[in-house]
Every structure is written in C-alpha cells, then in structure tokens.
C-alpha positions as CSV (number, residue, x, y, z in Angstrom):
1,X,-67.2,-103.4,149.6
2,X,-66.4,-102.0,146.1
3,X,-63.2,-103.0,145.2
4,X,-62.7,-99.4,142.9
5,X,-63.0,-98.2,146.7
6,X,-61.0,-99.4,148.6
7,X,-58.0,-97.0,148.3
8,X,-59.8,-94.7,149.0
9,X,-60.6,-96.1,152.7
10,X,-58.8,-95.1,156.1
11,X,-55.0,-96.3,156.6
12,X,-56.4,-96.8,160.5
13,X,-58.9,-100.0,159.3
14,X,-56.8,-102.0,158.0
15,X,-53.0,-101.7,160.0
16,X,-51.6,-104.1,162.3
17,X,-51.8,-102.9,165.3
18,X,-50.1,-105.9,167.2
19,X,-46.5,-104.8,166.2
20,X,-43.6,-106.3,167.3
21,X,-41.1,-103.6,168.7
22,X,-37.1,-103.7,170.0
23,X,-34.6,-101.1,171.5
24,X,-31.9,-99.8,169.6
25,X,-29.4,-101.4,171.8
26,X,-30.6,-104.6,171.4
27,X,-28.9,-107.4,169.9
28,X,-29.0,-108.3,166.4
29,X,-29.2,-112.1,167.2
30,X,-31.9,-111.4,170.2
31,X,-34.2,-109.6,167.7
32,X,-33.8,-112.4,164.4
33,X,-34.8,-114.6,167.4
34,X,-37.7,-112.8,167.9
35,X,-38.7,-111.8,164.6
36,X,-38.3,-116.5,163.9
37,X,-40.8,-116.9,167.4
38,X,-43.1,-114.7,166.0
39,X,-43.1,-115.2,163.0
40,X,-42.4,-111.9,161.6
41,X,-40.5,-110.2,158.4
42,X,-39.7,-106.7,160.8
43,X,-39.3,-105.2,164.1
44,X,-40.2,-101.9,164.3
45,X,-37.1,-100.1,166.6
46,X,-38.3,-97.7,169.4
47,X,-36.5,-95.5,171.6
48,X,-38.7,-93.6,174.7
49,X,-41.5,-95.1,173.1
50,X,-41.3,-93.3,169.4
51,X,-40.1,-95.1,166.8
52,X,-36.8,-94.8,165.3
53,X,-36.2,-97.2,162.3
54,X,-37.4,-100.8,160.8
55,X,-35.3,-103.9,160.7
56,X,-36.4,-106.5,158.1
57,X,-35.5,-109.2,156.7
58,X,-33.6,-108.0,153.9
59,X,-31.8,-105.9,156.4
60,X,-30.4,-109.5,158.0
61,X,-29.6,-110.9,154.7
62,X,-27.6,-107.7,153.1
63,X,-26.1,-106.2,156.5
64,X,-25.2,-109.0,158.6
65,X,-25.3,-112.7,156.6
66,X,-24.0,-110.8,153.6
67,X,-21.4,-108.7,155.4
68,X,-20.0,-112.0,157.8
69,X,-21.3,-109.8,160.8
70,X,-21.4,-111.6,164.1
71,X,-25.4,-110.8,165.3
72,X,-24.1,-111.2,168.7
73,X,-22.0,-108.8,168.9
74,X,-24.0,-106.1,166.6
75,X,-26.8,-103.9,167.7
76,X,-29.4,-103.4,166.1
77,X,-29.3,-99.6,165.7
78,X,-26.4,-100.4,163.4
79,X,-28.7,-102.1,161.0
80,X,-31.9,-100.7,161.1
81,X,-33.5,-98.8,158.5
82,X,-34.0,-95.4,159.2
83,X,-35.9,-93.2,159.9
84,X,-39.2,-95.0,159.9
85,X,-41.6,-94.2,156.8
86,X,-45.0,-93.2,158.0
87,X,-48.3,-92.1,157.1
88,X,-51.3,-90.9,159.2
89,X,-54.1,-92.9,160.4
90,X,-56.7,-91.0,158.4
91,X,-54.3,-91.0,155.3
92,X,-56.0,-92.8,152.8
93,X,-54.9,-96.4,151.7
94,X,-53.8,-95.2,148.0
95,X,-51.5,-92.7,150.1
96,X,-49.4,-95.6,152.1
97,X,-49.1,-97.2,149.2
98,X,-47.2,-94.2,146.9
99,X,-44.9,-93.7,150.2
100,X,-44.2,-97.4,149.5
101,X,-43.4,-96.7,145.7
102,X,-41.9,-93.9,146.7
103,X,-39.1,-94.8,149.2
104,X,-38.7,-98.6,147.3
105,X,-40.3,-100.2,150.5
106,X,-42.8,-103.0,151.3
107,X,-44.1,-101.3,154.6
108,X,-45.0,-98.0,156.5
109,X,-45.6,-97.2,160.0
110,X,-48.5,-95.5,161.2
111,X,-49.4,-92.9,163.5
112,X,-52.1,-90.7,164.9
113,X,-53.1,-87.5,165.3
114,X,-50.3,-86.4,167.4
115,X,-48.0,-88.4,166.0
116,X,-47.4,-91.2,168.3
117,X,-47.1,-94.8,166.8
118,X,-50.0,-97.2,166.8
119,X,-49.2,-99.9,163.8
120,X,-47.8,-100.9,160.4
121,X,-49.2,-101.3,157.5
122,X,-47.7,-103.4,154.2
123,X,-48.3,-103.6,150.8
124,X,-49.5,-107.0,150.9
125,X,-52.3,-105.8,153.2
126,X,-53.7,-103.5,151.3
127,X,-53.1,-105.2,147.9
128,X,-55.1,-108.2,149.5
129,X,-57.9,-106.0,149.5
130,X,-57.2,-104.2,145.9
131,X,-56.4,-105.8,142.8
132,X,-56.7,-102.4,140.9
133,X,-54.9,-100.1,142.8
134,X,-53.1,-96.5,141.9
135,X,-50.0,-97.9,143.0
136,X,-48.9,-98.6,139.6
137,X,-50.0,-95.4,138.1
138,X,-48.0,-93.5,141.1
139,X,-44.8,-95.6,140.2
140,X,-44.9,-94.8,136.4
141,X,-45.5,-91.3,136.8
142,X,-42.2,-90.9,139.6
143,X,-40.0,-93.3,136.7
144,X,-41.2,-91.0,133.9
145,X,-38.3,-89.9,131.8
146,X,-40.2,-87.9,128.9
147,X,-42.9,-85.4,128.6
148,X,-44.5,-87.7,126.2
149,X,-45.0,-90.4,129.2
150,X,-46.2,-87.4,132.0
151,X,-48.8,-86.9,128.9
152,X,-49.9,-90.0,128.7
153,X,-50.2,-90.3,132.4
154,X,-52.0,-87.3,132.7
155,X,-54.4,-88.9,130.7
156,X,-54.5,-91.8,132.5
157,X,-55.7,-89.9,135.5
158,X,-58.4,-88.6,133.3
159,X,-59.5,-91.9,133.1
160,X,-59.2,-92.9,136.2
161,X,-61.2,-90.5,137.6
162,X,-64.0,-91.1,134.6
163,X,-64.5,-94.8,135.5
164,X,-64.9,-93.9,139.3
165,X,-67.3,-90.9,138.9
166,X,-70.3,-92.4,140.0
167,X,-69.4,-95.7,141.8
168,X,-69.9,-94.4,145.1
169,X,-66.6,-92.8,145.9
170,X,-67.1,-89.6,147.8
171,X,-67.1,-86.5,145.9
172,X,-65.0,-84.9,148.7
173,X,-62.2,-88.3,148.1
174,X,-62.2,-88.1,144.3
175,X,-61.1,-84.3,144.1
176,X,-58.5,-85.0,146.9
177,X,-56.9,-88.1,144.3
178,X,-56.9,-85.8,141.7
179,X,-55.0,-83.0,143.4
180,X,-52.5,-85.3,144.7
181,X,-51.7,-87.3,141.5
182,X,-51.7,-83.8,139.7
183,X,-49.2,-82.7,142.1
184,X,-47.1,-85.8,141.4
185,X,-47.1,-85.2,138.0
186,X,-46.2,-81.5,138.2
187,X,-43.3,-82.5,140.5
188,X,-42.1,-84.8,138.5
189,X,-42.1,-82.5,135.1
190,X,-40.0,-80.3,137.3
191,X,-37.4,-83.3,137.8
192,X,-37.1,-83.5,134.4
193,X,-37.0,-80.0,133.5
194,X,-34.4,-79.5,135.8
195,X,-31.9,-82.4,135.1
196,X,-32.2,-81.4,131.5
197,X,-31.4,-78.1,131.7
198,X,-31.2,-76.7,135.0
199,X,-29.1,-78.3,137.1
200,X,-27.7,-75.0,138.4
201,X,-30.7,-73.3,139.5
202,X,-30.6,-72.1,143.4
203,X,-32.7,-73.8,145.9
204,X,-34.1,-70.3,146.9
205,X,-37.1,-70.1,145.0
206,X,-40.4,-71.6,144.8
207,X,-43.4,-72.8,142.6
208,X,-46.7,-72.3,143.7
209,X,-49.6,-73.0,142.3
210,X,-52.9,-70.5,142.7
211,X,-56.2,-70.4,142.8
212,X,-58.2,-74.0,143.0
213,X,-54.8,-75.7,141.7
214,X,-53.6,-74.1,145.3
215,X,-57.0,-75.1,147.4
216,X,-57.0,-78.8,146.1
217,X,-60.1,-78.3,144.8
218,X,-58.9,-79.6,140.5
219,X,-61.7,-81.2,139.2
220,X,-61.6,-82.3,135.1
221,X,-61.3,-78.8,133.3
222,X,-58.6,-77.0,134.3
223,X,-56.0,-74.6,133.1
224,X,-52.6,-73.5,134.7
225,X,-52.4,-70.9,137.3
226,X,-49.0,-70.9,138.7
227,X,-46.6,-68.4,139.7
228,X,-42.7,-67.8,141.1
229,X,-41.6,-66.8,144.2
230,X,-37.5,-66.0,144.3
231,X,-35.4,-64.6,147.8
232,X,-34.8,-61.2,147.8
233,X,-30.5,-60.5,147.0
234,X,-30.0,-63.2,144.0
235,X,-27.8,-61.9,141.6
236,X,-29.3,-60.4,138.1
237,X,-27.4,-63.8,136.6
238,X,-29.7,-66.2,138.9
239,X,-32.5,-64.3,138.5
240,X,-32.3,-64.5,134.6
241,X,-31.9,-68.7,135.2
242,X,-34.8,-68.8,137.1
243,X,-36.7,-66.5,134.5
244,X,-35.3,-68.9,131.6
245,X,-36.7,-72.0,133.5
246,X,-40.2,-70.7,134.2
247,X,-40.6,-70.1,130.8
248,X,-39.4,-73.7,130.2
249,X,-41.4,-75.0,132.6
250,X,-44.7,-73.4,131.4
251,X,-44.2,-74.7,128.3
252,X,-43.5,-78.3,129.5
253,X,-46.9,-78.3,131.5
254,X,-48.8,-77.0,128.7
255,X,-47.1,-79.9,126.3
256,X,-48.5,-82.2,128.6
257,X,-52.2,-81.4,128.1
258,X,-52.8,-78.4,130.6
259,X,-53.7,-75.3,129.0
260,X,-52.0,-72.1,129.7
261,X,-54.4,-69.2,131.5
262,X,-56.3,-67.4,129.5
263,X,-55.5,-64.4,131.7
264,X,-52.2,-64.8,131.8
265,X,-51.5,-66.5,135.0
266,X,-48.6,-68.1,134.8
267,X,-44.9,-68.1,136.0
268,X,-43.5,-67.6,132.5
269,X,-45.0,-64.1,132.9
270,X,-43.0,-61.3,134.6
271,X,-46.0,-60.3,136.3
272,X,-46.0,-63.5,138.2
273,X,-42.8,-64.1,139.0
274,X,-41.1,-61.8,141.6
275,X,-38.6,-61.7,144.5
276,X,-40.2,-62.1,147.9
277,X,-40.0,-58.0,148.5
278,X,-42.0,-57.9,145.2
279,X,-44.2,-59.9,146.4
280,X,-45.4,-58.1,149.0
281,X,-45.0,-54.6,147.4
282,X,-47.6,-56.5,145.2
283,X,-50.1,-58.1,147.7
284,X,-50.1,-54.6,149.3
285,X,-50.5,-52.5,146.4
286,X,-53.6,-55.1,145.9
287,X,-54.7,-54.7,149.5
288,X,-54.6,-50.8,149.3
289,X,-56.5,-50.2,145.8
290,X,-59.4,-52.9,145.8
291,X,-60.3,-52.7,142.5
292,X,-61.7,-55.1,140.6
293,X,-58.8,-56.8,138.9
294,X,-57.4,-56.5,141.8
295,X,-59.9,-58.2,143.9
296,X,-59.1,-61.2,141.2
297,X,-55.7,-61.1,141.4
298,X,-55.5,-61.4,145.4
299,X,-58.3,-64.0,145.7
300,X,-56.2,-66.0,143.2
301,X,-53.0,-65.3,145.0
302,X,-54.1,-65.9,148.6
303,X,-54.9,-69.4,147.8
304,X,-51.1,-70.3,146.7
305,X,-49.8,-73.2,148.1
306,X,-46.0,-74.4,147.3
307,X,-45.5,-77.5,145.0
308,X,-41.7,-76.9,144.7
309,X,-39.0,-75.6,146.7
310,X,-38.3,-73.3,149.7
311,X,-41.9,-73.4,151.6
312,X,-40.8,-70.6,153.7
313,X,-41.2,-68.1,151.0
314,X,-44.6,-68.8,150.9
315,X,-45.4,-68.8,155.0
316,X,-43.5,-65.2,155.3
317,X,-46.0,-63.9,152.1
318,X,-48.8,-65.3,154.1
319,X,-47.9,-63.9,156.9
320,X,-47.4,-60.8,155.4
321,X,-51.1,-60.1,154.4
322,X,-52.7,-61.3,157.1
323,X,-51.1,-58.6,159.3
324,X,-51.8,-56.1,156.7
325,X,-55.7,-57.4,157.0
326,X,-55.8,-57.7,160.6
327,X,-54.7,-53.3,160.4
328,X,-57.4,-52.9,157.4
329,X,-60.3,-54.9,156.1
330,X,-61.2,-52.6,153.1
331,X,-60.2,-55.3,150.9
332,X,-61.9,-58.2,152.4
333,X,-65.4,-55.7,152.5
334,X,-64.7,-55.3,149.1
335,X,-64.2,-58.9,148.2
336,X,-67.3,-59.8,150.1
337,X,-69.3,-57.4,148.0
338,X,-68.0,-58.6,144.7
339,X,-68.9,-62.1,145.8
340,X,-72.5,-61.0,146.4
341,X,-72.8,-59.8,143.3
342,X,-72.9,-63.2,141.9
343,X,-76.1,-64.0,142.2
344,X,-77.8,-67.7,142.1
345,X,-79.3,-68.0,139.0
346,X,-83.2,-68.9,140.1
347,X,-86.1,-67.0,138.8
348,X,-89.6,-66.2,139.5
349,X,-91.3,-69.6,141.0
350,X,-87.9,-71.1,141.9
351,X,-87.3,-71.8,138.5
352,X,-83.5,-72.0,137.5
353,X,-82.6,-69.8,134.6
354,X,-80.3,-71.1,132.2
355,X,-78.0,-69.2,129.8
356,X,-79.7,-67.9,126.8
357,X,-76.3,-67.6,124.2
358,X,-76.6,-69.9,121.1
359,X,-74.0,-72.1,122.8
360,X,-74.9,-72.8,125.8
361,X,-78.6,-72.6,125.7
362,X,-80.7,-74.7,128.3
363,X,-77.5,-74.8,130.0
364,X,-76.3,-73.9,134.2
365,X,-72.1,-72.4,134.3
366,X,-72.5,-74.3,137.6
367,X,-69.2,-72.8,138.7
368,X,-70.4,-69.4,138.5
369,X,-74.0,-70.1,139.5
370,X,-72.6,-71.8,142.5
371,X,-69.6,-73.0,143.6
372,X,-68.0,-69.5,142.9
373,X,-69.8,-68.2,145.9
374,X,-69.4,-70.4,148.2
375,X,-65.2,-70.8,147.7
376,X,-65.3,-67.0,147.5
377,X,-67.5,-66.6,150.6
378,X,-65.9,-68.9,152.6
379,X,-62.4,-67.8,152.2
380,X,-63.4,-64.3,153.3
381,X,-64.8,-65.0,156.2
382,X,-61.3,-67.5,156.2
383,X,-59.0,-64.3,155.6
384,X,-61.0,-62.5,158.7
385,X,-59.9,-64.8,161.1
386,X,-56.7,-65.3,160.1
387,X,-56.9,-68.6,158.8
388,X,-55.4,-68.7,155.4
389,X,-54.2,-72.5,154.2
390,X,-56.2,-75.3,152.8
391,X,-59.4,-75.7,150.7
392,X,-63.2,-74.7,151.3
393,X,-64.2,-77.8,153.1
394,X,-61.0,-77.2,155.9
395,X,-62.0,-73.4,156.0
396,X,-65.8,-74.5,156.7
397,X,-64.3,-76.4,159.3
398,X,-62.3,-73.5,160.6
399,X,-64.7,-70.9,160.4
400,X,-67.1,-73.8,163.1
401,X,-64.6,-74.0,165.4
402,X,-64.0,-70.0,165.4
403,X,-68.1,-70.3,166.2
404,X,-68.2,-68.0,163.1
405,X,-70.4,-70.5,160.9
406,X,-72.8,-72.3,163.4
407,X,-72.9,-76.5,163.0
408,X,-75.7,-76.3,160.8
409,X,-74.8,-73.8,158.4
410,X,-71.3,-75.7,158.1
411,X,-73.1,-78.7,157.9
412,X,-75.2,-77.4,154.9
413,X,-72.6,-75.3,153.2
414,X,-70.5,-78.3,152.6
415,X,-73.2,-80.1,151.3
416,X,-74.1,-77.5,148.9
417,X,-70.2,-77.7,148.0
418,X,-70.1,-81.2,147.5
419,X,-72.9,-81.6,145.6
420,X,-72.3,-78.9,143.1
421,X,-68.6,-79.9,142.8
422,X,-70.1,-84.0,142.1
423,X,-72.8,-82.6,139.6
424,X,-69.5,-80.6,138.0
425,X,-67.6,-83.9,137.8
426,X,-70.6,-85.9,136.6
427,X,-70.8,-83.3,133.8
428,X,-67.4,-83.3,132.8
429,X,-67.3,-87.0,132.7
430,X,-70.0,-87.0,130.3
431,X,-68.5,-84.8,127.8
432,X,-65.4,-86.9,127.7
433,X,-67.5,-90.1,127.2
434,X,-69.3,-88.5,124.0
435,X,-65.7,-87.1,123.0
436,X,-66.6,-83.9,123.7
437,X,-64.4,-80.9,125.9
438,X,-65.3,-80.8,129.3
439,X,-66.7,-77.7,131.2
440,X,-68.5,-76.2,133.8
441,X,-71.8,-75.9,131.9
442,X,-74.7,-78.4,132.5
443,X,-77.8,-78.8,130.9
444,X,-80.3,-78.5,133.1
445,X,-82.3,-81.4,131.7
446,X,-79.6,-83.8,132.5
C-alpha cells in the first residue's frame, strides 16, 4: 500500500467494529468497570440502539475524579459527550480525521448508509497507517488568523496535490481533496472576514459558489465564480452590510491567490448578488429568453452549491427552476444545442487538430475539446429529470438509475471524464514544476 494513499482509502476498512456500548442510565462506576475489563479508553452510549454520546477517559478524569463525583450514584448520561461525532463508512480516511481536528477529539463514530451505527474509528488508527497525513494541513488552515497564512495554505494544497498527481491516487479522489480543502479555506477566510469587520451581518444570507467551484469538479487553474443570495424583506441598512462585505470578501479571496472572473462573476458585483425574489425574477428572465449569454449565465448558476450560510435559500431557488423546466424545456433544447456546437476537435483520419495561434500552437484546450461537453451534456439531461445537486460523475449516476443513460454508456462517459480531467491535472502539474502558469492547454506531444 502507498502510504501517499492511504487517506484517501474507505473509513469502513479500517474501524473497529467490536465496540464496546452502554445505556444512558447506566452507572458511571458500572461502565469505568467495564471500560478497565476490557480494556478500553471509551464506551460508546446507545439508546434504542442509536448512539447518543461517547464517554472517555478524559470524561472520568475531568467530570467525576476531578469534580469528587460519587460514580455510583452518577449516570452516565450525565457525563457523556454528546452528541456522537460521526462520519460515513464510505467517507474517506483524510475526512474522519479533519472531524477529529475539527471538534478537538481523538475519535469518531461511524455509520452506514442509512445511518445506523457499525464502529469507531481513532486517530491512532489511522495515523498507524499514515505518517503524512492532511490532518495537519486541515488544522492549520481552521487556526489561521491572517490572509497571509490562508495564502500560504492555499499553496500548500497546490503542492499537495502536485506530489500526488501521478502516484496512483484516483483521479475521481484527488479532485474530491481539492474541493474539500478549498472549501475549508474559503470558510475559513469568511471567519476572518467576519470577526474583523462584520460581526453584525444577519444570518439570512448565503455564499454560493457556481459553476465547477459548485460541482466539486476544481482542478489546478481556477478563478472565482461566486455569488450572494440575501431573504427577501431586509432592511436597505442590511442590505448595504451585506453589499459592503461581499466586496470585502472578494477581495480577501483574490489576495489569497484566486483570481477574480474574468467575466465578472463574482458576489462583489450587483449583478450577482440579489434577494431571493431577485433571484428568481433572474433565473426566469434566463429561462424565458435563451440567449446565448444567457444560456451561460444559467448553466453557471444551476450548479451553485452553498459554502456559507442559510442553505435554504439555495433549495427554494432550486426548486424554483425546476418547476419552471418541468412547464417549458425551451431552455434546456437550447442548452443542449449550444453544447453540440462544441465539436471534438478530430480531423480527417482521426487525427486530433491542435490550435494553430502563435501561443498555443501544437496544443489541445482539453476543457473545451472535451470535458466541456460532457459536464454540459450531462447536466441537461440532469435538469430534464429533475435532478439538480452534485457533480458530473453523481449526475451519470443519476441519469443510470432514471434508465436515461444505459450501463454502458455511463460506464464510458465517466471514463472519458476521468481521463480527460487526469490528463488536465497531469498538465497543470507540469507547468507548475517548470515554473510556468497552469492551464487547460496540452501539447499534444506530451
């Protein structure tokens, strides 16, 4: 096993699944007994067969030595620790061990699909297993104080993801880390933006991010597309603050080595940041004039996802146009046709033609000759049936199970998708080893 990859492996290999387990109404003396006989540091407590807390060691020491308790009178819902911490079995390693950082804890339960408890897992198990783990990198970017550390660490992910590119982690796994440890950095940058200035700011608003920022799909050349969502009825003095810290917040991200949208994107613009009703006099102003930049704009927008406050803003928008698609499909027909446009970029023979600019001669815009189409084409025939969250691998998924996409062509689709979005990656990794900017353009006799 490549020890680069093992946080990247399965919570669900590695728990213990032999857990040792109490009531609530149990006695505090009964269960230190237990956890001596066993041989144990915690009890996981479980009421109707779900768990409901931890009690630990420290928990004995600091609640009942410490306090002079008497453990035979106590129960041991008094003490507990709750509720319990978990993560899923198919969460990967790397994410048990930020809810650890996270929460200041040395363990995590586990569950399954439906949510019922089946083991623990600690940080001792998995660091048994990793000596260079993300843990570290996850804890430094939630203590970071300054945009000047978030920069840094943003760089450090840039790293991180240049030494793994081509040690055998799965394409599919390296663009999920870089998603989530962008996300941690973008939430933290908020924290900070906010305690310095904007303390007074209404939790009736959101920050979402768009496009492939919103799918999950980041890979090494990126810029911002973000917008704001506010509730409808805020008074003009709110809705100033909020404008005030947008701006602020734009600028913070781009001082941290993200580059504003060319096009605009972004929440500092008016454009981009509306109340919820208009929102959707937007999105249907889009659905009802398919233009071009239109067409754009709503693909970008129907991919938002919500890095920052009320998440119901963004379901009811959701919601929103998929009834107004459900009544009229010009827009996705539209869509559809401006995706087809985008044709692959093979010539007579098979041959691929490259770009023939000074620049970029010899060279493939991989995105566009690609990975466009299939993100584009995938989330229409997403938006048909309704199905508007995740990224293009969960809508491939979606779009099998709705028997829209038979196994095969799922199969190969995602195939195609990973391997364009690797040969992106090793690209980009490239560049930034010969000092260079990183893009979507490959020469083709790499």
């Amino acid at each position: 096993m490549a020890e680069v990859n093992v946080f990247f492996l399965p919570v669900k290999g590695f728990c213990q699944r032999d857990v040792v387990t109490c009531g609530p109404d149990e006695r505090v003396g009964t269960v230190a007994a237990l956890m001596r006989d066993r041989d144990v540091s915690s009890v996981v407590v479980c009421e109707g067969g779900e768990p409901i807390g931890i009690v630990t060691d420290h928990d004995l020491r600091s609640k009942v030595v410490a306090a002079g308790a008497d453990p035979a009178r106590l129960a041991v819902r008094s003490i507990m620790t709750a509720p319990l911490i978990v993560v899923g079995e198919e969460d990967f390693l790397f994410e048990a061990l930020y809810r650890m950082s996270r929460h200041t804890i040395h363990r995590v339960g586990v569950v399954d699909a439906e949510g019922h408890f089946t083991g623990i897992i600690a940080d001792t198990d998995i660091l048994r297993l990793q000596t260079r783990s993300p843990q570290q990198l996850l804890r430094e970017i939630e203590e970071a104080r300054t945009l000047a550390e978030l920069k840094a660490l943003h760089e450090r992910v840039q790293g991180l993801v240049v030494h793994l590119v081509g040690t055998g982690v799965a394409t599919r796994d390296l663009v999920r880390m870089i998603a989530h440890l962008n996300d941690r950095i973008l939430l933290r940058l908020i924290a900070i933006v906010r305690e310095a200035s904007f303390s007074d700011l209404p939790e009736s608003f959101a920050f979402v991010v768009l496009g492939s920022e919103g799918r999950g799909e980041q890979t090494l050349t990126t810029d911002q597309d973000n917008a704001i969502v506010f509730a409808d009825g805020l008074s003009e003095a709110v809705t100033k603050r909020i404008e005030t810290f947008s701006r602020a917040l734009t600028e913070a991200i781009i001082a941290i080595g993200v580059s504003p949208c060319p096009g605009g994107i972004m929440a500092r613009n008016a454009e981009w940041r509306r109340s919820l009703a208009g929102w959707t006099e937007e999105v249907d102003h889009w659905l009802t004039h398919p233009l071009a930049e239109n067409i754009l704009k709503g693909s970008m927008f129907f991919d938002l996802r919500t890095i920052y406050g009320d998440p119901g803003l963004e379901a009811t928008l959701k919601a929103h146009f998929a009834a107004h698609l459900r009544r009229d499909a010009a827009f996705l027909v539209r869509t559809a046709a401006n995706v087809v446009r985008f044709k692959p970029p093979i010539g007579f023979f098979g041959r691929i033609k490259t770009e023939g600019d000074e620049v970029h001669r010899g060279m493939v815009d991989i995105k566009k000759a690609g990975i466009f189409a299939i993100t584009e084409g995938v989330k229409v025939l997403a938006l048909e049936i309704g199905h508007l969250g995740g990224g293009t691998r969960e809508r491939i998924a979606a779009l099998a199970a709705a028997k829209v996409l038979d196994p095969q062509q799922a199969e190969d689709l995602e195939a195609s998708y990973n391997y364009l979005v690797y040969l992106r990656l090793r690209g980009q990794v490239g560049a930034i080893r010969e000092n260079q900017t990183p893009t979507n353009y490959l020469a083709l006799d790499h």
